[in-house]
N, CA, C and O atoms as a Tripos MOL2 file, in Angstrom:
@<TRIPOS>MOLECULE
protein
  280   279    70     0     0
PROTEIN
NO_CHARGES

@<TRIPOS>ATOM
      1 N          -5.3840  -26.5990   29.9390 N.3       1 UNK1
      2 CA         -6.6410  -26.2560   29.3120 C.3       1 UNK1
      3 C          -7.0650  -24.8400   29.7020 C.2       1 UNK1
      4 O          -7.5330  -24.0880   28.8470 O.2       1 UNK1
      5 N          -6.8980  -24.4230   31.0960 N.am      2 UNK2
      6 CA         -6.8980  -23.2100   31.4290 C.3       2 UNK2
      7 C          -6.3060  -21.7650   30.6610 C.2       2 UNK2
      8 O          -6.8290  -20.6710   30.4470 O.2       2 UNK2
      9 N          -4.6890  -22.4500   30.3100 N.am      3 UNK3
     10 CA         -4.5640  -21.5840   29.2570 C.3       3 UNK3
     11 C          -4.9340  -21.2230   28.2380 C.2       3 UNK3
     12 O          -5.0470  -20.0460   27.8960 O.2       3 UNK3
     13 N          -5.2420  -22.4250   27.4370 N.am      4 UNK4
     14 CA         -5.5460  -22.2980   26.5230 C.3       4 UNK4
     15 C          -7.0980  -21.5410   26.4210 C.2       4 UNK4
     16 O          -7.6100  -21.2320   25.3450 O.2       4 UNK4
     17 N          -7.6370  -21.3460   27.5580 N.am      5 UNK5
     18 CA         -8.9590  -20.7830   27.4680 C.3       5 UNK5
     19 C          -8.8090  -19.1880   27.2530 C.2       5 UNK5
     20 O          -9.2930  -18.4090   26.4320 O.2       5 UNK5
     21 N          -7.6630  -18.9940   28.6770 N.am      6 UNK6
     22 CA         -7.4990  -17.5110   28.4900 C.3       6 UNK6
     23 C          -6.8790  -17.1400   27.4930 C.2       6 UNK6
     24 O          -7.1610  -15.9960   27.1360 O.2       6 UNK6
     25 N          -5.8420  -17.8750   26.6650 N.am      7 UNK7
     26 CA         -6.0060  -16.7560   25.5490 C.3       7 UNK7
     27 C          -6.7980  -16.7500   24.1550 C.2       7 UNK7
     28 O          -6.5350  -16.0870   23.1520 O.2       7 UNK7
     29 N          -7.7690  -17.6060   24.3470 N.am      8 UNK8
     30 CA         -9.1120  -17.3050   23.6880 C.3       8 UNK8
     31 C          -9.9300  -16.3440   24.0610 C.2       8 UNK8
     32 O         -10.7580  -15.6950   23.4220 O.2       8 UNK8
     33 N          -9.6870  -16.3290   24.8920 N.am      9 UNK9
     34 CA        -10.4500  -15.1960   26.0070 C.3       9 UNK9
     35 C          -9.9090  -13.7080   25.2670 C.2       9 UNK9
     36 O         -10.5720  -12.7800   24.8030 O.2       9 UNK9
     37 N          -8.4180  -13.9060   25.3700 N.am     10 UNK10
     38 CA         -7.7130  -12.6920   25.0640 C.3      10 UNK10
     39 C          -7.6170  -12.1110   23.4020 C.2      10 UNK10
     40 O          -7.4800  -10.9510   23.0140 O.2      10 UNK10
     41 N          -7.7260  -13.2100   22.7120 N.am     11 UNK11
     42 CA         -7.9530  -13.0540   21.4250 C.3      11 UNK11
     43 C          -9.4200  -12.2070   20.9930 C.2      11 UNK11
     44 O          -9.6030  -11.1180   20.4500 O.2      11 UNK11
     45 N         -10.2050  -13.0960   21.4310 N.am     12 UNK12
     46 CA        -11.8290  -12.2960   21.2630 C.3      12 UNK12
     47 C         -11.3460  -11.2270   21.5040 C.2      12 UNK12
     48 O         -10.8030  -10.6860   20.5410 O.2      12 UNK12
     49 N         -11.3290  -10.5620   22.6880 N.am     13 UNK13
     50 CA        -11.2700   -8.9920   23.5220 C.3      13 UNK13
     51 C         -10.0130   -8.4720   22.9850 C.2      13 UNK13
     52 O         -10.0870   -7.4870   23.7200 O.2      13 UNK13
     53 N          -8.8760   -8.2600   22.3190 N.am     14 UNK14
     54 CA         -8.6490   -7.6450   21.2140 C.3      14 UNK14
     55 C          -8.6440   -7.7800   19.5500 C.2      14 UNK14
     56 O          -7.8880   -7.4280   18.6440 O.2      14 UNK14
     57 N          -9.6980   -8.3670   19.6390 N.am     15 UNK15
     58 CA        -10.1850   -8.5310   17.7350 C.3      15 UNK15
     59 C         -10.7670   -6.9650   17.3390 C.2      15 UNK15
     60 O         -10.2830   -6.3830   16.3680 O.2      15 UNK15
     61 N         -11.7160   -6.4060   18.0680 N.am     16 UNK16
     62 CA        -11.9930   -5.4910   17.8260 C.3      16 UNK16
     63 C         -11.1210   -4.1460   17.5330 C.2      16 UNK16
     64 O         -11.2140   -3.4870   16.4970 O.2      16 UNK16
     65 N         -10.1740   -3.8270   18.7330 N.am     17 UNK17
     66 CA         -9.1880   -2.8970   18.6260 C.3      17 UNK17
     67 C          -8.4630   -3.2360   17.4130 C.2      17 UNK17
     68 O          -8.0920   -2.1820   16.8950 O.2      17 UNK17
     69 N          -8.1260   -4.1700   16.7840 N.am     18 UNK18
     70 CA         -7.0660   -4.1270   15.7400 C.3      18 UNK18
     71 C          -8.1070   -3.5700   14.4190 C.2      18 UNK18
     72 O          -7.6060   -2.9660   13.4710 O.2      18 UNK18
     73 N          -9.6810   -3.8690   14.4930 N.am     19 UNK19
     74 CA        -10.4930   -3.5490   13.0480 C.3      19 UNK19
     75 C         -10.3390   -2.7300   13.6230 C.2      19 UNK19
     76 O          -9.1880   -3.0700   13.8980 O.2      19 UNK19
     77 N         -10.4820   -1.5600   14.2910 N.am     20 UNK20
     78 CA        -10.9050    0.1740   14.3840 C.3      20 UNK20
     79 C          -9.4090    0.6020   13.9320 C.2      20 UNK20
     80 O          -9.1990    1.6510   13.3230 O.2      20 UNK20
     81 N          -8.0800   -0.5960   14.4000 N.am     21 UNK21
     82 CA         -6.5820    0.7680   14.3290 C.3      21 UNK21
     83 C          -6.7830    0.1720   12.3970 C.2      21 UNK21
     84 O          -5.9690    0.9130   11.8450 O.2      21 UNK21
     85 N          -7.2840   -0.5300   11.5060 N.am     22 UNK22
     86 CA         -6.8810   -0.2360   10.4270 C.3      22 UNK22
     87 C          -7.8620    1.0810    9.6880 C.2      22 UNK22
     88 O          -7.4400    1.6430    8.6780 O.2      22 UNK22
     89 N          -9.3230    1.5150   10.3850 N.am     23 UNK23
     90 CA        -10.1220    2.1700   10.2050 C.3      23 UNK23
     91 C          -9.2370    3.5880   10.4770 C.2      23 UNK23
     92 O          -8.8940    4.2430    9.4920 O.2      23 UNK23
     93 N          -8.9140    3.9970   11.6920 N.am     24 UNK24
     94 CA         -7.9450    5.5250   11.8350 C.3      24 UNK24
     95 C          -7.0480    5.4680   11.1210 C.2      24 UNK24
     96 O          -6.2790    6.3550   11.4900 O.2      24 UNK24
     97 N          -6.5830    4.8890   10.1750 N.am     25 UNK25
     98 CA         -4.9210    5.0420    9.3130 C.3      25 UNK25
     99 C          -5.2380    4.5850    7.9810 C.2      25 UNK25
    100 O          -4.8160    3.4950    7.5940 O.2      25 UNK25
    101 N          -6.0140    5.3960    7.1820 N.am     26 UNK26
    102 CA         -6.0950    5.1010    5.6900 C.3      26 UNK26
    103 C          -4.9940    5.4420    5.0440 C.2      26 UNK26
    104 O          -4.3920    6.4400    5.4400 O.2      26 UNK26
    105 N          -4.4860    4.6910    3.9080 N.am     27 UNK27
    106 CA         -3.0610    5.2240    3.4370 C.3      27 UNK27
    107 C          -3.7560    5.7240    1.9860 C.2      27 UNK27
    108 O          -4.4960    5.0170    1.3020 O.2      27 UNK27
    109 N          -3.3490    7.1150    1.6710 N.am     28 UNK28
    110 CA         -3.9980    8.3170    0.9370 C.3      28 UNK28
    111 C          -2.8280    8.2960    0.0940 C.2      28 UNK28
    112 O          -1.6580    8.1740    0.4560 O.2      28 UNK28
    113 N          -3.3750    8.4560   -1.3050 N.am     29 UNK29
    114 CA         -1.6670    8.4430   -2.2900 C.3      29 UNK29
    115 C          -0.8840    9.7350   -1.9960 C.2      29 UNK29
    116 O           0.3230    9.9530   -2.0960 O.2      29 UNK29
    117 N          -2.0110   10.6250   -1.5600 N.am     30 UNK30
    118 CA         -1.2040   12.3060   -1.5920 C.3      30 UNK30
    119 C          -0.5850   12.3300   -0.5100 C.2      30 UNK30
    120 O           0.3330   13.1500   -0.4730 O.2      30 UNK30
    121 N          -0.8670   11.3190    0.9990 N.am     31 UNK31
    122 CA         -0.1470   11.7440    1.9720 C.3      31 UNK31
    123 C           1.2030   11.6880    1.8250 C.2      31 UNK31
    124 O           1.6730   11.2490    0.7750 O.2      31 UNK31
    125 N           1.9810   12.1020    2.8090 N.am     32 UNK32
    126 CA          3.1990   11.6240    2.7650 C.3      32 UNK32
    127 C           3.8350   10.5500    3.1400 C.2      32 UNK32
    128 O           3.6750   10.5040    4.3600 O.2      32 UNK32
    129 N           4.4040    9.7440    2.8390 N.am     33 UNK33
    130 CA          4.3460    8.2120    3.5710 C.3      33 UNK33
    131 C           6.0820    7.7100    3.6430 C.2      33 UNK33
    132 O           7.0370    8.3990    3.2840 O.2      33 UNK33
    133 N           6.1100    6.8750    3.9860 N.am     34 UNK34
    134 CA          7.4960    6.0070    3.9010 C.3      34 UNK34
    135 C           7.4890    4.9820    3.3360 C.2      34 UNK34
    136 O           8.3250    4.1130    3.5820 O.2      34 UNK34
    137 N           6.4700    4.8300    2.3750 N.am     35 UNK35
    138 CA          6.1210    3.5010    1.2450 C.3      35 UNK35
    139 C           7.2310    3.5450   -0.0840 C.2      35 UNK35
    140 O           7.4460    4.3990   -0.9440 O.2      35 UNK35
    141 N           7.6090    2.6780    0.0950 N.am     36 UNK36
    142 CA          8.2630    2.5190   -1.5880 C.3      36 UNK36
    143 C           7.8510    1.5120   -2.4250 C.2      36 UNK36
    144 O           8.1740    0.3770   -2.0740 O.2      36 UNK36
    145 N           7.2630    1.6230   -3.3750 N.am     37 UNK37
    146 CA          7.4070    1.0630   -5.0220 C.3      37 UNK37
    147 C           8.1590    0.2580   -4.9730 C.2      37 UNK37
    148 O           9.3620    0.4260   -4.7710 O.2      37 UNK37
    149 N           7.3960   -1.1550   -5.2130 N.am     38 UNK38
    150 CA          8.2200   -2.2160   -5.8810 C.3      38 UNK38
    151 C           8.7010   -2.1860   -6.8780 C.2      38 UNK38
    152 O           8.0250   -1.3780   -7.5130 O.2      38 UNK38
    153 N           9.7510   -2.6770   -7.7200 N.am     39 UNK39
    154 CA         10.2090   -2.8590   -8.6610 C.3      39 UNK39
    155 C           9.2580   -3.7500   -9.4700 C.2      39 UNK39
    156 O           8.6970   -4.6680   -8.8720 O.2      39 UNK39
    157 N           8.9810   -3.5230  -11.0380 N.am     40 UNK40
    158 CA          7.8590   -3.6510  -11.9310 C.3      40 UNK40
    159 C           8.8290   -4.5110  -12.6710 C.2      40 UNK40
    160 O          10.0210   -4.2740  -12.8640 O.2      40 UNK40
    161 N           7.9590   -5.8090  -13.1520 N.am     41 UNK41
    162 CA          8.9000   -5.9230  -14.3060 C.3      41 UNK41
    163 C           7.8040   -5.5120  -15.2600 C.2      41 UNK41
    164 O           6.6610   -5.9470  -15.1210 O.2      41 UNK41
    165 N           8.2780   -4.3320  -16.6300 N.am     42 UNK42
    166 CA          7.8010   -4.0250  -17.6030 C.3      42 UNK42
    167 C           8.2110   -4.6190  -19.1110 C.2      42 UNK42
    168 O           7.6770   -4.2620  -20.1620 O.2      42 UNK42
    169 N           9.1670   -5.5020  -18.9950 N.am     43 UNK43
    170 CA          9.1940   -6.1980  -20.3180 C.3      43 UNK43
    171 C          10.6250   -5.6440  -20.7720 C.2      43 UNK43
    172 O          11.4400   -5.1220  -20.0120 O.2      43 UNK43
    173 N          10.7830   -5.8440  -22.1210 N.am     44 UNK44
    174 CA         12.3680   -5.1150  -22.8440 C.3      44 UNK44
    175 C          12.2980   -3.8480  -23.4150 C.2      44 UNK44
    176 O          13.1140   -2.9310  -23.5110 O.2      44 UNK44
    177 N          10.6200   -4.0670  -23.9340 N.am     45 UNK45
    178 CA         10.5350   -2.3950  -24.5100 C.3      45 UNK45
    179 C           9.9070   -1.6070  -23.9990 C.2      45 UNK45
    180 O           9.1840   -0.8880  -24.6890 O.2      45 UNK45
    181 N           9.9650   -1.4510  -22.4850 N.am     46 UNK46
    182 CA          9.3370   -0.6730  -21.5260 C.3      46 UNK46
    183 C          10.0250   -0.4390  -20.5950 C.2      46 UNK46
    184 O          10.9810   -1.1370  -20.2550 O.2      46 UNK46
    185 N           9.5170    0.9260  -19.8470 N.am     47 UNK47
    186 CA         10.8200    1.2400  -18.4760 C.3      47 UNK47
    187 C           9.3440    1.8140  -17.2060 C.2      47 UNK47
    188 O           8.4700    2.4720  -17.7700 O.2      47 UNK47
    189 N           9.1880    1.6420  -16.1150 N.am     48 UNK48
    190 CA          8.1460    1.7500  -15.1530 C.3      48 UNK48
    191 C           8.3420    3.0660  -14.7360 C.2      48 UNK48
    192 O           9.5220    3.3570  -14.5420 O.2      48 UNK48
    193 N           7.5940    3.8620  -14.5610 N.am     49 UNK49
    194 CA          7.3730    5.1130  -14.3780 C.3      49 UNK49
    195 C           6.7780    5.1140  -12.9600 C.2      49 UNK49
    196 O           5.9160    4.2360  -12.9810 O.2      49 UNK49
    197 N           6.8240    5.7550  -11.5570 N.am     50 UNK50
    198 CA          6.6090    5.9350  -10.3160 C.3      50 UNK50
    199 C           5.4410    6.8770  -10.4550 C.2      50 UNK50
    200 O           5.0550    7.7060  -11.2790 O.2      50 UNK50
    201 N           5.0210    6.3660   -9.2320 N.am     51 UNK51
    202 CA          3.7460    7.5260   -9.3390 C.3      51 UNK51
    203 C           4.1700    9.0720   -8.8180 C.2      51 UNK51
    204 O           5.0100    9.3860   -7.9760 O.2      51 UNK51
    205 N           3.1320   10.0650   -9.7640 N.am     52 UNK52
    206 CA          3.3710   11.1410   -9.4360 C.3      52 UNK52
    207 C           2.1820   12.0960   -9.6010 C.2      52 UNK52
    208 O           1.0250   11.8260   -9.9270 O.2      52 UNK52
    209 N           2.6830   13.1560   -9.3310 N.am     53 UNK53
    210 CA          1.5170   14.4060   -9.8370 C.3      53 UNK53
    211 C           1.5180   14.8720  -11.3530 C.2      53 UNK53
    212 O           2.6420   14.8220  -11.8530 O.2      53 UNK53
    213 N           0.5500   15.2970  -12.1620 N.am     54 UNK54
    214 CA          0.3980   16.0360  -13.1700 C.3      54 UNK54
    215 C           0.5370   17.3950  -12.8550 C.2      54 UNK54
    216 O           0.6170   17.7950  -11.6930 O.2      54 UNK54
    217 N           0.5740   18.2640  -14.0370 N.am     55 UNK55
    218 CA          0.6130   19.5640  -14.0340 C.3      55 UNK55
    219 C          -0.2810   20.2000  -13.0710 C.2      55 UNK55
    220 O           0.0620   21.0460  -12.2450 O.2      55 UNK55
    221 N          -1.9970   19.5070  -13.3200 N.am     56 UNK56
    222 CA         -2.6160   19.8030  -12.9730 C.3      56 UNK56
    223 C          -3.1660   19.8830  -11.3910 C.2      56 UNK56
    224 O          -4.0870   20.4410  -10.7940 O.2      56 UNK56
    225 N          -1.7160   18.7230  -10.9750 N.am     57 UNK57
    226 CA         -2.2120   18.2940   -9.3840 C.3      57 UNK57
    227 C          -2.6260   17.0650   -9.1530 C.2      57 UNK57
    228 O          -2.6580   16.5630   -8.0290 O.2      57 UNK57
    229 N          -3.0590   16.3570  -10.4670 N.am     58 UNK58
    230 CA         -3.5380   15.0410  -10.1030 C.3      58 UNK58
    231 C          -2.4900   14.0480  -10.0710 C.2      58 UNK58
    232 O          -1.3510   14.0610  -10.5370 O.2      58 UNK58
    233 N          -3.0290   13.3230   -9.5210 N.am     59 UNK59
    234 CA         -2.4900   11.6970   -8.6770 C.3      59 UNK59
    235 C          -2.0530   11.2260   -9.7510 C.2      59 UNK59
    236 O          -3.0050   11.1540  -10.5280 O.2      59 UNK59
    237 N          -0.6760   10.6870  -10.4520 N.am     60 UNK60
    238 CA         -0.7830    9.3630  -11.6260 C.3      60 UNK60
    239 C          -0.3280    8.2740  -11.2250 C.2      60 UNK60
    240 O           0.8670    8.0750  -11.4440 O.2      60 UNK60
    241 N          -1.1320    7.1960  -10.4970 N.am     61 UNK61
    242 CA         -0.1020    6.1010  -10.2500 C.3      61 UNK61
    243 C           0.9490    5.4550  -11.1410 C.2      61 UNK61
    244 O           1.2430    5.8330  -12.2750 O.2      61 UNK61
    245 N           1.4460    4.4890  -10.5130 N.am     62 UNK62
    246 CA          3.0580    4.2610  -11.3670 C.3      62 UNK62
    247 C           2.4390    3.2950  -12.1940 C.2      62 UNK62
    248 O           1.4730    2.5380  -12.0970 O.2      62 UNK62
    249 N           3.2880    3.5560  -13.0260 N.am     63 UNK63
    250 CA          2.7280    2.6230  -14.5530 C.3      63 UNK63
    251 C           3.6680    2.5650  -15.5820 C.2      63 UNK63
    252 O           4.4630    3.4870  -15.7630 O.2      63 UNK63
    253 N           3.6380    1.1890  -16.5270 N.am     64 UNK64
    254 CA          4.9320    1.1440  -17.2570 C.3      64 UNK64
    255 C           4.0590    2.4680  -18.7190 C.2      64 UNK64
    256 O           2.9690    2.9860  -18.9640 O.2      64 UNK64
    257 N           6.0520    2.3990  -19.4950 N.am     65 UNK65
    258 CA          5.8500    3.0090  -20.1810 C.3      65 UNK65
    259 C           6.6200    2.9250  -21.3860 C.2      65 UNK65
    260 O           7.7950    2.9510  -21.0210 O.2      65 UNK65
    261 N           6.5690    2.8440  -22.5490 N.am     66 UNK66
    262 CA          7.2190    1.9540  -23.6490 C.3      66 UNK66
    263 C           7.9950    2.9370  -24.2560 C.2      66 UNK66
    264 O           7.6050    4.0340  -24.6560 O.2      66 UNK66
    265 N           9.7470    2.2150  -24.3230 N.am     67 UNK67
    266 CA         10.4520    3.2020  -24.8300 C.3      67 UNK67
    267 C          10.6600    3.7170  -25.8890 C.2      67 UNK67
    268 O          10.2580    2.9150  -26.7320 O.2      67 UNK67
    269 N          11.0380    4.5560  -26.3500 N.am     68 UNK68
    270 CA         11.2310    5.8410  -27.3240 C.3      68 UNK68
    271 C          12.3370    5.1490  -28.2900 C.2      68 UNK68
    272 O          13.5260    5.2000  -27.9790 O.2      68 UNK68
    273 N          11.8540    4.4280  -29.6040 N.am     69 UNK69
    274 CA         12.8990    4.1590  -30.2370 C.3      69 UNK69
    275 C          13.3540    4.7950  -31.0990 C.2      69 UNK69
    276 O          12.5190    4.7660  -32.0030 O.2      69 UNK69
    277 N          14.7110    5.7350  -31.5830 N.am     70 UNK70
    278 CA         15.0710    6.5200  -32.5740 C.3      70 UNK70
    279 C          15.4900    6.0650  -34.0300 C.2      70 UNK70
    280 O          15.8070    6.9050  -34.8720 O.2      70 UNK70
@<TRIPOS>BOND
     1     1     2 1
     2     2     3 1
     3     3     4 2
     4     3     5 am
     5     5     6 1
     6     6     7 1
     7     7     8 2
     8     7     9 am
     9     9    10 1
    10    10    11 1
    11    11    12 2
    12    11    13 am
    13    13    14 1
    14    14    15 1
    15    15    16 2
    16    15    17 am
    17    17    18 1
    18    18    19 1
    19    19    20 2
    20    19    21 am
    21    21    22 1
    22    22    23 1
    23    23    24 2
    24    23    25 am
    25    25    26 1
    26    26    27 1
    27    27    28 2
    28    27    29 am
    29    29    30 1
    30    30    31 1
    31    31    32 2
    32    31    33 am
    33    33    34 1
    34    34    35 1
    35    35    36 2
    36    35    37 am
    37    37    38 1
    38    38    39 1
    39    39    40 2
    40    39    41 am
    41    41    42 1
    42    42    43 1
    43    43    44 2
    44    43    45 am
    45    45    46 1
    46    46    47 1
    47    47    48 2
    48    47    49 am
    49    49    50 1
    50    50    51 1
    51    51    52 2
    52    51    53 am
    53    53    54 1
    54    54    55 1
    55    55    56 2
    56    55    57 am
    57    57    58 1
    58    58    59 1
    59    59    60 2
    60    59    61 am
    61    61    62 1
    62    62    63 1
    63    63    64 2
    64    63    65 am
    65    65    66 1
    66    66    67 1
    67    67    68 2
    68    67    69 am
    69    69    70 1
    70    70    71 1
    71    71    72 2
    72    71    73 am
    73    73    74 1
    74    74    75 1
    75    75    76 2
    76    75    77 am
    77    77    78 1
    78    78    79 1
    79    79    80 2
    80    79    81 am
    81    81    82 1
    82    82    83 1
    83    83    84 2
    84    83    85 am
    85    85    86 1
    86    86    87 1
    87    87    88 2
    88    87    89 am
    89    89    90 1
    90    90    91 1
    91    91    92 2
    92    91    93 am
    93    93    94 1
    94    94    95 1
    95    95    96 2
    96    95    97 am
    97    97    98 1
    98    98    99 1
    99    99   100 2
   100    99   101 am
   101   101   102 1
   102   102   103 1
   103   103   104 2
   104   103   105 am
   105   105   106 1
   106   106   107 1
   107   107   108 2
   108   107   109 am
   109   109   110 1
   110   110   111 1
   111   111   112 2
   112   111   113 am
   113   113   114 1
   114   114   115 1
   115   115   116 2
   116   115   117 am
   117   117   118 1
   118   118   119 1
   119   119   120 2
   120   119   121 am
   121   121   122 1
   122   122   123 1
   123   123   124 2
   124   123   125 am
   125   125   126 1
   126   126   127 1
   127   127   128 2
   128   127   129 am
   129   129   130 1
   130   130   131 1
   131   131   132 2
   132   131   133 am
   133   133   134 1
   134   134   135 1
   135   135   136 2
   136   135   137 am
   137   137   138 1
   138   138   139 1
   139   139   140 2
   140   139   141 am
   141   141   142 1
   142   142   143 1
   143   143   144 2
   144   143   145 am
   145   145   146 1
   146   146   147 1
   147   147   148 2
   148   147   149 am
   149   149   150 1
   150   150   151 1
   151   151   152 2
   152   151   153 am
   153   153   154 1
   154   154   155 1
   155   155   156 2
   156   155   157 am
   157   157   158 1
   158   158   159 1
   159   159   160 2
   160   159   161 am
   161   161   162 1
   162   162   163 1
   163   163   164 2
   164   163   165 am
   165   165   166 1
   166   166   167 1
   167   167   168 2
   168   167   169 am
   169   169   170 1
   170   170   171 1
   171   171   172 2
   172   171   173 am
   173   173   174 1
   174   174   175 1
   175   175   176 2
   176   175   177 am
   177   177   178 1
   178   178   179 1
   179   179   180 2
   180   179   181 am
   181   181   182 1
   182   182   183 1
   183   183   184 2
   184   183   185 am
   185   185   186 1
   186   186   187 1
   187   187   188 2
   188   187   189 am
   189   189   190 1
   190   190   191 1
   191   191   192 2
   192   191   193 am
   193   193   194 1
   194   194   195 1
   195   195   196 2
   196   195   197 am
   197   197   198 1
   198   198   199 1
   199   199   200 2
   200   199   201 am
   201   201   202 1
   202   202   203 1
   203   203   204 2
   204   203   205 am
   205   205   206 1
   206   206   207 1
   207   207   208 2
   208   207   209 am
   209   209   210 1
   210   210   211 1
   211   211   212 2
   212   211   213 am
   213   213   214 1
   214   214   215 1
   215   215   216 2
   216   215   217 am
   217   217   218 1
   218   218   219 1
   219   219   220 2
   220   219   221 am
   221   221   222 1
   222   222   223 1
   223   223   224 2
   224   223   225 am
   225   225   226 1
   226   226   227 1
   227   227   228 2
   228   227   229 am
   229   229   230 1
   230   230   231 1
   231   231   232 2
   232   231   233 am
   233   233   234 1
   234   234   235 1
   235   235   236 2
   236   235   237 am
   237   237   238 1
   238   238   239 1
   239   239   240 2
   240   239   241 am
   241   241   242 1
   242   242   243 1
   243   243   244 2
   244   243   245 am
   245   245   246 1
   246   246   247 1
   247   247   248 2
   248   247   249 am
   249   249   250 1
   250   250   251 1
   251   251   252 2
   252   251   253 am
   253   253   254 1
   254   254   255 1
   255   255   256 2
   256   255   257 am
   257   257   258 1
   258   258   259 1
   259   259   260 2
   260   259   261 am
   261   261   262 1
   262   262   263 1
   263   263   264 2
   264   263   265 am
   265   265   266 1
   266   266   267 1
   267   267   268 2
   268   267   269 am
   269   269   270 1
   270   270   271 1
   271   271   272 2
   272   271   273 am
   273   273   274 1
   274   274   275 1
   275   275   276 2
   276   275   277 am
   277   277   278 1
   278   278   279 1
   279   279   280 2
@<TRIPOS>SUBSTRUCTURE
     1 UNK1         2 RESIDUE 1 A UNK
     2 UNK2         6 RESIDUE 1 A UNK
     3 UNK3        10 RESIDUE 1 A UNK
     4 UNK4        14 RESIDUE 1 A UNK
     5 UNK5        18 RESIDUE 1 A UNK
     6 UNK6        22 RESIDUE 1 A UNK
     7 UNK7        26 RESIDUE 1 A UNK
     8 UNK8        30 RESIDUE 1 A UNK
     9 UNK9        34 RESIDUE 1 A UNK
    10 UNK10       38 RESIDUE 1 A UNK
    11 UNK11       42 RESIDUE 1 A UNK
    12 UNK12       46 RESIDUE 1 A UNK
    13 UNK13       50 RESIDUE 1 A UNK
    14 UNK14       54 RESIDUE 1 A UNK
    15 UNK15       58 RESIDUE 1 A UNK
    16 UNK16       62 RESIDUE 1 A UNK
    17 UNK17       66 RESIDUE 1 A UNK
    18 UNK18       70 RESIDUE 1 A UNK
    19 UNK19       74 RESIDUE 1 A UNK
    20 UNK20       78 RESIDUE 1 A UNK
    21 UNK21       82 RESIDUE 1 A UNK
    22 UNK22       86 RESIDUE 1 A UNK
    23 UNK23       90 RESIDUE 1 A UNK
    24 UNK24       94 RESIDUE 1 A UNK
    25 UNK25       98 RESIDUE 1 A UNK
    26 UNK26      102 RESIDUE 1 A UNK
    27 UNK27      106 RESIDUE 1 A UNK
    28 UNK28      110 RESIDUE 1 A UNK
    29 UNK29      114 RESIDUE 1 A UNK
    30 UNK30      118 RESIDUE 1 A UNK
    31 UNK31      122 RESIDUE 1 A UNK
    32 UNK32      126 RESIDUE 1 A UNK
    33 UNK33      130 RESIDUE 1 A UNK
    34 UNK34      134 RESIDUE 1 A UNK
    35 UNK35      138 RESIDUE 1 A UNK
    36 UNK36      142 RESIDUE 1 A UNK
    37 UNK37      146 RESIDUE 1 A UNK
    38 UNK38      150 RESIDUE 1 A UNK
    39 UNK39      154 RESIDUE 1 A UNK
    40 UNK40      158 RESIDUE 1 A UNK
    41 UNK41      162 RESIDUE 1 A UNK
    42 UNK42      166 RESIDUE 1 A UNK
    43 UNK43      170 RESIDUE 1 A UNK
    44 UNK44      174 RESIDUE 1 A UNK
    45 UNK45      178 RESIDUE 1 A UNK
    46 UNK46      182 RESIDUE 1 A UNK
    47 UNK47      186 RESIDUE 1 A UNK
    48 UNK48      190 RESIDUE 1 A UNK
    49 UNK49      194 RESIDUE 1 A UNK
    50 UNK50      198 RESIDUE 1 A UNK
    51 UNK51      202 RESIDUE 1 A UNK
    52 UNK52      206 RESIDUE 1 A UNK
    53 UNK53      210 RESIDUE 1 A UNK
    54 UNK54      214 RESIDUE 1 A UNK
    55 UNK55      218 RESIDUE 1 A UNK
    56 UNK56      222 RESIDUE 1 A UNK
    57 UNK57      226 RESIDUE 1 A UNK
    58 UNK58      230 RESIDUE 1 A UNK
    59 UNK59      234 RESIDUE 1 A UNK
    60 UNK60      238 RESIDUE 1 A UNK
    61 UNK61      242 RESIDUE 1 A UNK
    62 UNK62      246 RESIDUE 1 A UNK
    63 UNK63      250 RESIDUE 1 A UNK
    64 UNK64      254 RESIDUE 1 A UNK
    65 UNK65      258 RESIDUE 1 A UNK
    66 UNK66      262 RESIDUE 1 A UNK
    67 UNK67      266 RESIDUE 1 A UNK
    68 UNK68      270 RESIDUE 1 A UNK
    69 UNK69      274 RESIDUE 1 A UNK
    70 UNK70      278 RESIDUE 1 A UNK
């Protein structure tokens, strides 16, 4: 029973530290990261496009995109 107290004990007294470490590490689309993109399913007449920048600089997240039939 003892144990089981202390690590109730120990749980409380790091609950806090884990909310502040997700507060210092926001994940920013522009940073640079080591995240990869799941694979999308977009259907038969579509192919998924990754996110990227515009001309202009802006952010485009990844999004499907319907193919080009000739």
């Amino acid at each position: 029973m003892r144990t089981a107290g202390i690590f109730l004990l120990m749980a409380l007294a790091f609950a806090p530290a884990a909310g502040r470490a997700a507060d210092l590490a926001p994940i920013k689309p522009d940073a640079s990261s080591n995240i990869v993109e799941a694979a999308v399913n977009c259907g038969h007449d579509a192919h998924y496009v990754r996110g990227h920048r515009n001309k202009a600089g802006h952010y485009i997240k990844g999004h499907c995109v319907r193919n080009m039939h000739h």
